[in-house]
C-alpha positions in Angstrom: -60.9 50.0 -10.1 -58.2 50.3 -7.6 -59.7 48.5 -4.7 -61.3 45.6 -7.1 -59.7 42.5 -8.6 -58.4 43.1 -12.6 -60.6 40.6 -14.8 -59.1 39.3 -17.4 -60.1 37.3 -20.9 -57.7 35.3 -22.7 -58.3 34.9 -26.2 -56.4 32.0 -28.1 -55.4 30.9 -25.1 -53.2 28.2 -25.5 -51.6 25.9 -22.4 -51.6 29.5 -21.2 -49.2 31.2 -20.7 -50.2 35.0 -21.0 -52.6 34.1 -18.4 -50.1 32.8 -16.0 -48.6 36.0 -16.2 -51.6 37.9 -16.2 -52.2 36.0 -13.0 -48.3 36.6 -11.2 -49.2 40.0 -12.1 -52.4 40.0 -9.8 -54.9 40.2 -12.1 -58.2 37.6 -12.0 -58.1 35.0 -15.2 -62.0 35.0 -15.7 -62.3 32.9 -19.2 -59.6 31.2 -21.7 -60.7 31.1 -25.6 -59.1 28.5 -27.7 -60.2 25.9 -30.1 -57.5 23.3 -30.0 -59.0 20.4 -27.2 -55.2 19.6 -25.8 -54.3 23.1 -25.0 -57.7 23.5 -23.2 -57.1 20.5 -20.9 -53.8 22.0 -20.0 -55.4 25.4 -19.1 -58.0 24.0 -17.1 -55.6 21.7 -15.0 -53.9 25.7 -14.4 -56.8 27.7 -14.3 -59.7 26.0 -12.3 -61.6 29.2 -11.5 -61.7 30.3 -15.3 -64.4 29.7 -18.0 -62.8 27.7 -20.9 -64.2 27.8 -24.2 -63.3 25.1 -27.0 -64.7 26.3 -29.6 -64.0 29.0 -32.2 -64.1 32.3 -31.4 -65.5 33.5 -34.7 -68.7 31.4 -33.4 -69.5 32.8 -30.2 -72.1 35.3 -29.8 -70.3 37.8 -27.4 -73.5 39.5 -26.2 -74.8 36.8 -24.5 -71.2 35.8 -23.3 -71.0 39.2 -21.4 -74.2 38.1 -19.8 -72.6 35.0 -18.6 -68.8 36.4 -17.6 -70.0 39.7 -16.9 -67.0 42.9 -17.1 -63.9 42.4 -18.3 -60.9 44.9 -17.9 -58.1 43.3 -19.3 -58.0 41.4 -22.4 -55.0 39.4 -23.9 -54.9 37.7 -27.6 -52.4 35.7 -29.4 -54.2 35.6 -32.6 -53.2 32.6 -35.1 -49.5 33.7 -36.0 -48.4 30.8 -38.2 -49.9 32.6 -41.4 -47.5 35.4 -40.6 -44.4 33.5 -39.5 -41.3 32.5 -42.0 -41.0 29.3 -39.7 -43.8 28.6 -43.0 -41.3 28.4 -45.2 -42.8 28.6 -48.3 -46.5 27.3 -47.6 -48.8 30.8 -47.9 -51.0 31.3 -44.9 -54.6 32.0 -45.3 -56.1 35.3 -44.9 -59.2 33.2 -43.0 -56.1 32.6 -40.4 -54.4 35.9 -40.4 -58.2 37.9 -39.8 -58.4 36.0 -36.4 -56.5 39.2 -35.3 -60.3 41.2 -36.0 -61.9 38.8 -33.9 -59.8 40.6 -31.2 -61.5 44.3 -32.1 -65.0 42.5 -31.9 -64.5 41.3 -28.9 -63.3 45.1 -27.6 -66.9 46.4 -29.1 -68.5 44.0 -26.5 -66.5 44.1 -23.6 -64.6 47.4 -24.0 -62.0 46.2 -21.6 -59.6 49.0 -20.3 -56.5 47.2 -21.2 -55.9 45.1 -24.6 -52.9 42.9 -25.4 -51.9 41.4 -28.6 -49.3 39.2 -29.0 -47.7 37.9 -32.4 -45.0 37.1 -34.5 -42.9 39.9 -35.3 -43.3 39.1 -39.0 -47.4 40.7 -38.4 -46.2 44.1 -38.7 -45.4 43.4 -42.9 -49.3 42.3 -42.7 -51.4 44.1 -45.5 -54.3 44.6 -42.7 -51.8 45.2 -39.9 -52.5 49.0 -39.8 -56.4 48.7 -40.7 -56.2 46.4 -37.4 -54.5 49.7 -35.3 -57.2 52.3 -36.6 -60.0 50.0 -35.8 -58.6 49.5 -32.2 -58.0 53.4 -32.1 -61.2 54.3 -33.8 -62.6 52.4 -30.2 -60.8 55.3 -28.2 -57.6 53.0 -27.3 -54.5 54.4 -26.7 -51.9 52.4 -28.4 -48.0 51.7 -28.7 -48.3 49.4 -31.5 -44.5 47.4 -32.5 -43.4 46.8 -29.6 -40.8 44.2 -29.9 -39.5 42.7 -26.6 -36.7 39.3 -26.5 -38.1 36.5 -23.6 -34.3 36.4 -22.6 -34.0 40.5 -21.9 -37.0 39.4 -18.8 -34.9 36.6 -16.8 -36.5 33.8 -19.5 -33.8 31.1 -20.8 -34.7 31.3 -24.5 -34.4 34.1 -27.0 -38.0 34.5 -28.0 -38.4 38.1 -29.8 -42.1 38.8 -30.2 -44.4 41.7 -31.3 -46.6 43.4 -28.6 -49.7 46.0 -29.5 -50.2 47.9 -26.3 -53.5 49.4 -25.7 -55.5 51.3 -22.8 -58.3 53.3 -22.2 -56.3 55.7 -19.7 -52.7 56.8 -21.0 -50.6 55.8 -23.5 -48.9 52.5 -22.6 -45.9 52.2 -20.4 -43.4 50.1 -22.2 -41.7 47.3 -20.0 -38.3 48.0 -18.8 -36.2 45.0 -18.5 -32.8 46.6 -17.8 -32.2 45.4 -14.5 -33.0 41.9 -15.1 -30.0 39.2 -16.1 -29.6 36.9 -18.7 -30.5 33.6 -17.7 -28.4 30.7 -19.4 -31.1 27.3 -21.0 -28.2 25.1 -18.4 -30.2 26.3 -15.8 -33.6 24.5 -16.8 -31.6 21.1 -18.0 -31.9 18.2 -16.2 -29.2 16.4 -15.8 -29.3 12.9 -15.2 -33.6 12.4 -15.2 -33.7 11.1 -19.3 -32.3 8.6 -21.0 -29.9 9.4 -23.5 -28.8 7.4 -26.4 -25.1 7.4 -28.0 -24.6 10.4 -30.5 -23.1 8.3 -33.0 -25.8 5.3 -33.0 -25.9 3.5 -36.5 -28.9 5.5 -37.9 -27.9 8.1 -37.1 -29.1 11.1 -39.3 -25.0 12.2 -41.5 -26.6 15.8 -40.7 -26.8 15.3 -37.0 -23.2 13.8 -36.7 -21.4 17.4 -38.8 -23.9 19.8 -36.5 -22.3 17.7 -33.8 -19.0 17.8 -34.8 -18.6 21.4 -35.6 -19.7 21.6 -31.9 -17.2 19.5 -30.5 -14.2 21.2 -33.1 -15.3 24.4 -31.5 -15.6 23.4 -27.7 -13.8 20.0 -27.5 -14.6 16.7 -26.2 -15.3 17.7 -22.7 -18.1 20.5 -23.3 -22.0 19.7 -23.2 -24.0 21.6 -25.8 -27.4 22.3 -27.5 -27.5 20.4 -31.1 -30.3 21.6 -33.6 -31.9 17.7 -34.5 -34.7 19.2 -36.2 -35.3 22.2 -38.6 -32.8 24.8 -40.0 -29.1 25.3 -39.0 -28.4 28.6 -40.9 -28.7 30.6 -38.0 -26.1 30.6 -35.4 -22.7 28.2 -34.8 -23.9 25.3 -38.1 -26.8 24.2 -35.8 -25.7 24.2 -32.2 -25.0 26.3 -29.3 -23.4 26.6 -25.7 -25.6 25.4 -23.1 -24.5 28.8 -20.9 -26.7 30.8 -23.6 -30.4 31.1 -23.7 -32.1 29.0 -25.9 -33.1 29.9 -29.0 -36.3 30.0 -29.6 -38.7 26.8 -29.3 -40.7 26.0 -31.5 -43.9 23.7 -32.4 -41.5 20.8 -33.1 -39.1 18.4 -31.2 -36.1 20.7 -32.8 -33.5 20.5 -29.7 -30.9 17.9 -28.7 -28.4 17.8 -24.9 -25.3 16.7 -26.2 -22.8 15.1 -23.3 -19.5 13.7 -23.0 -19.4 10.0 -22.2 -16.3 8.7 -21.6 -14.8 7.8 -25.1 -17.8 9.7 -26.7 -20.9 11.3 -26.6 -24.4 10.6 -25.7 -27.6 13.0 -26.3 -31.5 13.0 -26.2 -34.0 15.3 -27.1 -35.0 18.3 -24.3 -38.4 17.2 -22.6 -41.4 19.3 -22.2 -40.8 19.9 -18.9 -37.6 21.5 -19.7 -38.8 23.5 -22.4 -41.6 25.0 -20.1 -39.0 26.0 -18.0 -37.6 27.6 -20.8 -40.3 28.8 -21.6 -40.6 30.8 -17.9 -43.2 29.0 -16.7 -42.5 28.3 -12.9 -42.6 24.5 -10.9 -46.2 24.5 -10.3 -47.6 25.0 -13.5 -48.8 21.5 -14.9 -47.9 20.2 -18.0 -46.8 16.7 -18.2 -49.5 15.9 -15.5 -52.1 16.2 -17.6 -54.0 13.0 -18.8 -54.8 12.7 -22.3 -52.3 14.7 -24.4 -49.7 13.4 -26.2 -46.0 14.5 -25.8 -45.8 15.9 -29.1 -49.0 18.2 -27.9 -46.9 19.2 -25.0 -44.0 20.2 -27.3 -46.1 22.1 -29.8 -48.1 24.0 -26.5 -44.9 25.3 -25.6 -44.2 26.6 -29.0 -47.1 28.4 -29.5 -47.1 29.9 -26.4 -46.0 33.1 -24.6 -43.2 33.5 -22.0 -45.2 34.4 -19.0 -42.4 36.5 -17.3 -42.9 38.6 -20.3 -46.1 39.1 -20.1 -46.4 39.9 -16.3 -44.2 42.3 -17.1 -46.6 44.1 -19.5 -49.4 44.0 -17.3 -47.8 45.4 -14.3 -46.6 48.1 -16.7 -50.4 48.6 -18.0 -52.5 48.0 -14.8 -49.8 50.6 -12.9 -51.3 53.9 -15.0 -55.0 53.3 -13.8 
C-alpha cells in the first residue's frame, strides 16, 4: 500500500470534518455516510470527488456498496453521541441511537479496512455495550487502543474540545498522537472584529441572566477588556459564564451558546459568534465552505459545527495510523 492512494469512508459524516483531516493527512475521501440532508450539502460543496449517501446507514446493503466503491483502507465514524452526552441533561437517549456505534463493526465485516476510527463523546466509555463494541472489533483481528482522550486545544485548535478516540489497525498497535510541540491557540485569533453587527449589551430585553454573566466579566477584567459571554446554556463551569478572549474556546456546541462582548465608549456592545468563526474554531481552514452553501439555514450551520470533529485532530490520528504500514 505504500505506493497507492489511502481510501477512506466516512461514516456519520457530518459537514465533515474527520474527512478534511483525513484528507490534509493525504489520504483519498472515497464516500461520506450521513442521514441529515444539510450536513450532506455541506460535504459535497468540500468533497466533490466523494460518494455521498443520505440515507441511513442501518439501510444500506454493504455488499453491493463494496461493488460500487470498491476497497477501502481507512474508515472513520462518529457514531450518534447525543444518547451518551450529559449536554442531555436529563432526557435518556435511546439505545436505537447509541447501537449506531455496531453499525461501524458491520461495516468492518464488509470492507475490512486496515485502519478504523471512532470518534465520540467521552461519556461512551460508561456505555453498557461499550466493551461488547471493543471485542467485536478485536474478535475482527484489530489491534486496538481503545480511551483515548485527546483536548482540540492540545493540537493548535482554539476551543477546548476533549473527545474519546478508539484506535484500531490491522498492522501494529496504534501510535497515539503526540501533541507536545504544538501551542495553545487563543479563540481571539478566529474573531472578527469589525465584520458583524453588534447590539448594545444592555438593550431593554435584555435577558437579567445575560447582564450578571456580563457583569461578573467586567468586575473581573474592567471596562476596557473584550470577552466571551455564555448567552445560551449552562454557566456552572468556568468564571459564572464567561471567559477571556486570549483562552481557547470552550467547547461549541449544537446551539447559538457564545456571545463577543466589547467596550463601546460609555458601555458595551456584543453579538453572537458566526459560523464562520466557529469553524475556525473548530480548525477548519479558509477554504473549507460553509456559509457558501445554498440551502441551509444558519442555525444548521451552527449545529454542523457542533457535531463535528476538529480536523487538526484528526489529521493528527491518521498520520499517526497510516505511518506504521
Amino acid at each position: 500500500m505504500e505506493n497507492t492512494l489511502i481510501r477512506c469512508a466516512d461514516l456519520f459524516s457530518g459537514a465533515g470534518g474527520s474527512s478534511y483531516g483525513a484528507r490534509n493527512a493525504g489520504v483519498e475521501i472515497v464516500a461520506g455516510f450521513d442521514y441529515w440532508k444539510p450536513a450532506n450539502k455541506v460535504y459535497k460543496e468540500n468533497f466533490p470527488g466523494a460518494k455521498v449517501y443520505s440515507q441511513d446507514i442501518r439501510e444500506i446493503n454493504l455488499k453491493r456498496l463494496k461493488n460500487t466503491i470498491g476497497k477501502i483502507d481507512l474508515v472513520l465514524a462518529s457514531p450518534e453521541c447525543t444518547s451518551h452526552s450529559k449536554a442531555k441533561g436529563a432526557k435518556e437517549g435511546t439505545e436505537k441511537s447509541r447501537e449506531t456505534a455496531f453499525q461501524v463493526v458491520r461495516f468492518a465485516k464488509v470492507f475490512m479496512p486496515s485502519w478504523l476510527v471512532i470518534e465520540n463523546v467521552v461519556d461512551m466509555v460508561s456505555w453498557g455495550r461499550y466493551r461488547e463494541l471493543i471485542q467485536k472489533l478485536s474478535d475482527l483481528g484489530y489491534k486496538i487502543r481503545d480511551n483515548v482522550i485527546l483536548n482540540a486545544k492540545d493540537f493548535g485548535v482554539p476551543q477546548s474540545r476533549e473527545r474519546l478516540f478508539i484506535l484500531c489497525s490491522l498492522f501494529d498497535k496504534p501510535n497515539i498522537p503526540d501533541p507536545s510541540q504544538t501551542p495553545t491557540v487563543p479563540i481571539s485569533k478566529v474573531i472578527e472584529k469589525n465584520t458583524y453587527q453588534f447590539t448594545p449589551l444592555r438593550k431593554e430585553g435584555r435577558a437579567k441572566a445575560t447582564i450578571t454573566r456580563a457583569d461578573s466579566a467586567i468586575e473581573v477584567l474592567g471596562n476596557e477588556n473584550p470577552f466571551l459571554l455564555v448567552y445560551y446554556g449552562s454557566a456552572k463551569t468556568g468564571n459564572g459564564g464567561w471567559q477571556k478572549i486570549s483562552e481557547p474556546l470552550r467547547t461549541i456546541t449544537t446551539v447559538d451558546r457564545f456571545a463577543y462582548v466589547l467596550p463601546n465608549g460609555d458601555g458595551h456592545k456584543m453579538r453572537m459568534l458566526q459560523p464562520e468563526e466557529l469553524k475556525r474554531a473548530m480548525g477548519y481552514g479558509e477554504d473549507f465552505k460553509l456559509d457558501s452553501v445554498q440551502g441551509i439555514t444558519r442555525r444548521e450551520r451552527v449545529k454542523l459545527m457542533g457535531n463535528g470533529v476538529c480536523p487538526p485532530v484528526m489529521e493528527a490520528i491518521v498520520k499517526a495510523l497510516i505511518s506504521q504500514r
